[in-house]
C-alpha positions as CSV (number, residue, x, y, z in Angstrom):
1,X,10.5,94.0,143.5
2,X,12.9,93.0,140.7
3,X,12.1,89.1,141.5
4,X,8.4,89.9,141.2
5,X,8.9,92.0,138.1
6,X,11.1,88.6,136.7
7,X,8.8,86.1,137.8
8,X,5.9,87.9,135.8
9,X,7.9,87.9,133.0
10,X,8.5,84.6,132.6
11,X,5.0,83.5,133.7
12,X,3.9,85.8,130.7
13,X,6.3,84.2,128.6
14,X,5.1,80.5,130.0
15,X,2.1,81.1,128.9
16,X,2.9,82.3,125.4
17,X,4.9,78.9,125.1
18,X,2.7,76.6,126.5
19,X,-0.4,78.3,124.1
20,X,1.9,78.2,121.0
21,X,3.3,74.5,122.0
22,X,2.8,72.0,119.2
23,X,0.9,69.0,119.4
24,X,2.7,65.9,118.2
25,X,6.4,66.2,115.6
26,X,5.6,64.7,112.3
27,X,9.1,66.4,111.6
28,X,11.0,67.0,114.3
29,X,13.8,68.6,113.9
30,X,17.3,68.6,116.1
31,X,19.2,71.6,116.3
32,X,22.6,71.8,117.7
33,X,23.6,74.2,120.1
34,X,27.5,74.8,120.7
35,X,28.2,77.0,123.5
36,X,31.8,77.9,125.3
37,X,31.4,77.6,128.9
38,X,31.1,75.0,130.9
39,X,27.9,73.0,131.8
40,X,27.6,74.5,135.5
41,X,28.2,78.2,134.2
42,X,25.2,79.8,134.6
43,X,25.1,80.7,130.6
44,X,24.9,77.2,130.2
45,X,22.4,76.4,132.8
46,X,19.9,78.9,131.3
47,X,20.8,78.1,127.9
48,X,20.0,74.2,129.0
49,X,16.6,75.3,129.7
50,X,16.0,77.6,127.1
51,X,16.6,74.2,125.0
52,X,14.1,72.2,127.2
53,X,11.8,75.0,126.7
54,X,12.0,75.2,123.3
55,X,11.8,71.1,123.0
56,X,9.1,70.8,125.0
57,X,6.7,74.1,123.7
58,X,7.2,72.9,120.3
59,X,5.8,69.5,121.7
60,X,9.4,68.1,120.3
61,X,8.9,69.2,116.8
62,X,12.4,71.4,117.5
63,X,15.1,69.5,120.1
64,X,17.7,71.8,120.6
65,X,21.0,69.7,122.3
66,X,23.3,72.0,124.1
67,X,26.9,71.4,123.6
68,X,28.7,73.1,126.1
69,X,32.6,73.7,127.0
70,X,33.6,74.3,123.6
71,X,32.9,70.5,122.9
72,X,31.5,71.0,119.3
73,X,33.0,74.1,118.2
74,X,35.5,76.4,120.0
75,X,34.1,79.9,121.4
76,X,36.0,81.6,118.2
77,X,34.1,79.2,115.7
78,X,30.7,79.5,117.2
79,X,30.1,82.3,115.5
80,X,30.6,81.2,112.0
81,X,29.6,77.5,112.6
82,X,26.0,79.1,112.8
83,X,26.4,81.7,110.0
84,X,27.4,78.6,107.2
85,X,24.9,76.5,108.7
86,X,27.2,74.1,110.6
87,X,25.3,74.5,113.5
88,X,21.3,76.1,113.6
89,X,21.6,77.6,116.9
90,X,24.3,78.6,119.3
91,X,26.0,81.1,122.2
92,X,28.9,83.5,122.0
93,X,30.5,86.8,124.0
94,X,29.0,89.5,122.1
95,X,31.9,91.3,122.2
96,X,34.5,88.2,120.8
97,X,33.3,90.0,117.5
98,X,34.8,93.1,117.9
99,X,37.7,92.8,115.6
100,X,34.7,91.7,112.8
101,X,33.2,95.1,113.6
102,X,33.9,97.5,116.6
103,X,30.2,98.1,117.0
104,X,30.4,94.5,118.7
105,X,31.9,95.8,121.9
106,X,29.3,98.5,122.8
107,X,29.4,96.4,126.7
108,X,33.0,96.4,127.2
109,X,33.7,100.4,127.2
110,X,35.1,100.5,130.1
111,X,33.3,102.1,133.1
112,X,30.8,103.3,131.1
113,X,27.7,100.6,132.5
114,X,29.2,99.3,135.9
115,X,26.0,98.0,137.1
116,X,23.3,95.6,136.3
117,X,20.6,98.8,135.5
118,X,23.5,100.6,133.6
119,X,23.9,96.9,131.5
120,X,20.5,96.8,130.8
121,X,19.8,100.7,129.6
122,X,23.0,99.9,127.3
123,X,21.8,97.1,125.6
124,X,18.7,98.5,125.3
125,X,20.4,101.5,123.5
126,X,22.4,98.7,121.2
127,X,19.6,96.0,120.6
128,X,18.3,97.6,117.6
129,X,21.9,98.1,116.1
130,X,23.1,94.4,116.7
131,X,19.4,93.0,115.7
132,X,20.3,94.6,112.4
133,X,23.9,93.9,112.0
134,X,23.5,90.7,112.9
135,X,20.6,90.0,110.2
136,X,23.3,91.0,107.7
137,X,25.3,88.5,108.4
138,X,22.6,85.7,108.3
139,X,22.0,85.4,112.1
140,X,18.7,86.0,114.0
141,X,19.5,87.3,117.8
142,X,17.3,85.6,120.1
143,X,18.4,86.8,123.7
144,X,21.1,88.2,125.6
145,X,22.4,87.8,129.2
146,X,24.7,90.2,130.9
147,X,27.9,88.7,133.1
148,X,28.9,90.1,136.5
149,X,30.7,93.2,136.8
150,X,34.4,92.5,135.3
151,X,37.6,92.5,137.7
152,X,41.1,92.0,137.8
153,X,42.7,88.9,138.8
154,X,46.2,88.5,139.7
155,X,48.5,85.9,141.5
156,X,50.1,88.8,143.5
157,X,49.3,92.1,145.4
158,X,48.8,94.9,143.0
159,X,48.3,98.8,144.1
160,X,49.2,100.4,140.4
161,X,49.1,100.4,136.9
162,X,53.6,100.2,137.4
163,X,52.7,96.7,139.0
164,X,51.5,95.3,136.1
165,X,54.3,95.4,133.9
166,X,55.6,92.1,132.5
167,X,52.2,90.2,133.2
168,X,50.9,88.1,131.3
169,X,47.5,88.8,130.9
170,X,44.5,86.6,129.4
171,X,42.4,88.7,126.8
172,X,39.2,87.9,125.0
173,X,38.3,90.3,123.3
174,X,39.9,93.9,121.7
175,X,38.7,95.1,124.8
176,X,40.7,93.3,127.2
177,X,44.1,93.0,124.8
178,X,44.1,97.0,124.5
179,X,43.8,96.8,128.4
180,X,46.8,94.7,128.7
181,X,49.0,96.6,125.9
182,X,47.7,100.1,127.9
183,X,48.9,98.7,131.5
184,X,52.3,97.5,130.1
185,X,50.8,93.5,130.1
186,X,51.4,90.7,127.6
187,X,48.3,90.0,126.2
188,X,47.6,86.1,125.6
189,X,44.7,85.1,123.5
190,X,42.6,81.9,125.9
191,X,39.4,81.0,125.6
192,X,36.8,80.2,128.5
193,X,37.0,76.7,128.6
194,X,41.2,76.8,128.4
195,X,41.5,78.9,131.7
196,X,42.3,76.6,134.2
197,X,45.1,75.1,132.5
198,X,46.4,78.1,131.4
199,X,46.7,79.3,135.0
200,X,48.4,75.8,136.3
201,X,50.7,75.8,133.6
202,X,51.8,79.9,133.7
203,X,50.7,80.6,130.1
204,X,48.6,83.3,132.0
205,X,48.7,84.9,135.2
206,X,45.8,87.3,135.2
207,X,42.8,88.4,133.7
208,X,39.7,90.7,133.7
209,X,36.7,89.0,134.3
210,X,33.8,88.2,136.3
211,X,34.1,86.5,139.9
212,X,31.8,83.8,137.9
213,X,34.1,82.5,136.1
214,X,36.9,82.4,138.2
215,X,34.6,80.5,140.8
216,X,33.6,78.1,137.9
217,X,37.1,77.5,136.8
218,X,38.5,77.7,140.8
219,X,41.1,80.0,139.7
220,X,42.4,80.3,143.5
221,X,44.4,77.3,142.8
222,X,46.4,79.4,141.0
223,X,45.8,83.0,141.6
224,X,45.9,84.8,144.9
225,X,43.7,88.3,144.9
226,X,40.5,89.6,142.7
227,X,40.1,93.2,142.7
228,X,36.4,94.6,142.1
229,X,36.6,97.4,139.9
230,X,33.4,97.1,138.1
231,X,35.1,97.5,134.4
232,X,31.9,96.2,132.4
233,X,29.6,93.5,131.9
234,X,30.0,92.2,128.6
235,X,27.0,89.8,127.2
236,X,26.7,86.4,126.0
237,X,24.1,85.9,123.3
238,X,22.3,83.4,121.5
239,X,22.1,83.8,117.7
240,X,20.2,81.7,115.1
241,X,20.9,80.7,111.2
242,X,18.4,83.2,109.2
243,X,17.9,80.3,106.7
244,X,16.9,77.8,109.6
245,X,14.9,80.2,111.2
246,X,12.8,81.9,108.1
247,X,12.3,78.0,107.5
248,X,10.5,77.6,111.1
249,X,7.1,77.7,110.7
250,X,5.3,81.2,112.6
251,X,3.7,78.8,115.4
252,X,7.3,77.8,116.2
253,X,9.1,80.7,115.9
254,X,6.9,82.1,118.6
255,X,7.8,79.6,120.4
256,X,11.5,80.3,120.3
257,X,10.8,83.9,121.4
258,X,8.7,83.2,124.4
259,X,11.8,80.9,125.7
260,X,13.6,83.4,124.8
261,X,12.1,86.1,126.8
262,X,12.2,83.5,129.9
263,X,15.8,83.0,129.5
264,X,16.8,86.6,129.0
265,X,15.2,87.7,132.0
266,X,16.1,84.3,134.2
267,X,19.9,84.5,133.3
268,X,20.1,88.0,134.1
269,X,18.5,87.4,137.8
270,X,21.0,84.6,137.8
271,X,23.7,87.0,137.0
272,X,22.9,89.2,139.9
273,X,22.5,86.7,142.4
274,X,25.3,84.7,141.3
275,X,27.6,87.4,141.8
276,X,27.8,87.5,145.4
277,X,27.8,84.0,145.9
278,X,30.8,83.7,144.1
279,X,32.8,86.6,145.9
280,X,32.2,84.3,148.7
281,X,33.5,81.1,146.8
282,X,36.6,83.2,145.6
283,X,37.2,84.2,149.5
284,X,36.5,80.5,150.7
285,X,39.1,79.5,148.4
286,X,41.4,81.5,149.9
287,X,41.6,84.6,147.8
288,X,41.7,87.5,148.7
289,X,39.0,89.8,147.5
290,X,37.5,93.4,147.6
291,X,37.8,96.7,145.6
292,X,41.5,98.0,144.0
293,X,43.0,101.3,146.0
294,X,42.6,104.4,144.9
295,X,45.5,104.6,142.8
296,X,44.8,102.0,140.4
297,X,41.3,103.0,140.6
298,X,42.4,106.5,139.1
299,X,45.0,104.7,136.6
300,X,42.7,102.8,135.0
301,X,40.1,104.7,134.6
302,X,42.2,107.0,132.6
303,X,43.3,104.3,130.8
304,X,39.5,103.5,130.1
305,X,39.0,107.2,129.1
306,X,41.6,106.3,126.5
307,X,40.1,102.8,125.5
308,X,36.8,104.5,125.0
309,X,37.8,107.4,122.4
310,X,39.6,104.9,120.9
311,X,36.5,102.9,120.6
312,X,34.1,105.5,119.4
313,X,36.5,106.3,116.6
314,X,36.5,102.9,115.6
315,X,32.4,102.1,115.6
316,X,31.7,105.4,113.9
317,X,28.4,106.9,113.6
318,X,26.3,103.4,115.2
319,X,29.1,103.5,118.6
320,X,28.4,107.3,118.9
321,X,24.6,106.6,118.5
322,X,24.2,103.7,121.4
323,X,26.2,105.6,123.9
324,X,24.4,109.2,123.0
325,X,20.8,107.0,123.2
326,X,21.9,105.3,126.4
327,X,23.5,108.8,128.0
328,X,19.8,110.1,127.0
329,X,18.2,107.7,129.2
C-alpha cells in the first residue's frame, strides 16, 4: 500500500514538472548544490535526481550540480554557504543547527518518533515551525528526508550505560554530544564524510547512527557490534537562498516543488527499504547486530527522559508546541 501511495505521488508530481517544464534556456542558470554525504548515500542519490529533475523540467533553464562528500563546503558550512549566497541551493542534518536554535532538533528527542510513521507525524507537527524559521534566516525549505532509525555502534560488547565509560564517542549534533557526556563518553565532533578515517585511526570508537551510514562508510573494518535501539531519525533537508529563489520566475519555482515532492517522498521509501538491506550488509561484514539488552535499554531511555526535558526547556514555547501537536495526532 505505501509503494502504491508513493508511486502516485510522484506520478502526480511528474506530471506537475513535465506541464510546468520550460521550453528552451535563454538564461540558464547553474546552481550549485553542496551536500555532506557521499555520492552512493542514498541522500545523495535522491538529491542527484532531484537535480536532474529540476534540470530537465526547467528544460535546462536551472542546472543544479550536486557536490557531494563535503567536496565544496563542509557539512558545518553548508548551511551558511547558502544563507550568504555562496552557494543557491544545498543539503544539511536538520538537526547540525541545534546549537543556532534548539528548535532545530525537534527529530533527535530521543525515543520520542522511533518509527518511520512516528518521523513523519513529527515533522509534520514541525514543518510549519522550520518553514518559518528558516525564512528568517534567508533560506527557503524545499524537502526533507528522514534517515533510519539511530543505533549505537561500538568496537566491543556493551550490556550497560557503566560500559561506556572512557569511549570516545562521535557526536553530530547537541543531541548526540549530551548523549555521550550523559553515558560517561568523550564526545568528538566528525563529520559524515570524516568517519571512516576517524574509526581506522582511533579518533573515534563509536557512535549513534543509522545502519546506512555505517554500511556506506563499512565501519566493520573497524567496529565490531551495532545495537538497534531505535533512538530517532533525524532529517536531512534541502534549503534554498530566499534571494535566488524570489528571483526564480513562478513557472520555475513550481518546478522546483514538484521535484521536490518526488524526492521527499522517494527518499523516504529509500530510507525504509534501505534499512534492512543494510543490517544485512553490517552482518555480512561481520558485525554483529540486533537490539541492546534490557538493561541498557532501560538506562538509556532514562537518560533520554533527561535529554528531552532538557530539550523542551531549551526550544521554549515552538519545542513544547510540535511535540503537543504531534502527541495530538
Amino acid at each position: 500500500m505505501a509503494k502504491r501511495r508513493l508511486f502516485s505521488h510522484v506520478a502526480t508530481a511528474c506530471s506537475v514538472v513535465l506541464g510546468l517544464s520550460v521550453a528552451g534556456a535563454a538564461h540558464a542558470e547553474k546552481w550549485d548544490m553542496p551536500m555532506a554525504y557521499s555520492g552512493s548515500n542514498f541522500h545523495s542519490v535522491t538529491g542527484a535526481q532531484f537535480a536532474e529533475c529540476v534540470t530537465t523540467g526547467t528544460g535546462g533553464d536551472i542546472e543544479i550540480v550536486t557536490h557531494p562528500s563535503g567536496s565544496l563546503f563542509k557539512g558545518a558550512d553548508i548551511k551558511r554557504a547558502i544563507q550568504t549566497g555562496q552557494a543557491q541551493i544545498g543539503e544539511r542534518l536538520m538537526s547540525g543547527h541545534q546549537n543556532e536554535n534548539a528548535v532545530f532538533g525537534f527529530d533527535s528527542i530521543p525515543f520520542l518518533a522511533t518509527s518511520f510513521d512516528d518521523s513523519d507525524k513529527l515533522w509534520q507537527a514541525a514543518k510549519p515551525t522550520m518553514e518559518k524559521l528558516l525564512d528568517e534566516q534567508n533560506l527557503v525549505l524545499l524537502y526533507a528526508v528522514p534517515w533510519p532509525p539511530q543505533g549505537l555502534y561500538f568496537k566491543k560488547e556493551v550490556n550497560s550505560v557503566a560500559d561506556m565509560k572512557g569511549i570516545k564517542f562521535r557526536s553530530y549534533n547537541n543531541a548526540t554530544a549530551r548523549l555521550a557526556e550523559l553515558t560517561g563518553m568523550a564526545p568528538v565532533q566528525i563529520e559524515a564524510a570524516e568517519i571512516s578515517q576517524a574509526f581506522a585511526t582511533g579518533v573515534a570508537e563509536s557512535m549513534v547512527s543509522s545502519g546506512a551510514t555505517g554500511y556506506d562508510r563499512k565501519v566493520w573494518e573497524s567496529l565490531t557490534h551495532f545495537y538497534e535501539v531505535d533512538a530517532w531519525l533525524p532529517r536531512n533537508y534541502v534549503m534554498v537562498n530566499k534571494d535566488v529563489w524570489n528571483d526564480t520566475s513562478e513557472a520555475n519555482q513550481n518546478v522546483l516543488k514538484g521535484c521536490a515532492q518526488m524526492a521527499e517522498y522517494a527518499g523516504t521509501w529509500r530510507s525504509r527499504e534501505y534499512t534492512g538491506f543494510t543490517m544485512a550488509g553490517l552482518r555480512e561484514g561481520g558485525m554483529t547486530v540486533g537490539p541492546a539488552g534490557e538493561t541498557l535499554v532501560a538506562e538509556l531511555k532514562e537518560i533520554g527522559e533527561t535529554m528531552t526535558a532538557e530539550w523542551l526547556e531549551a526550544a521554549g514555547a515552538d519545542g513544547q508546541a510540535i511535540v503537543d501537536a504531534f502527541n495530538a495526532e
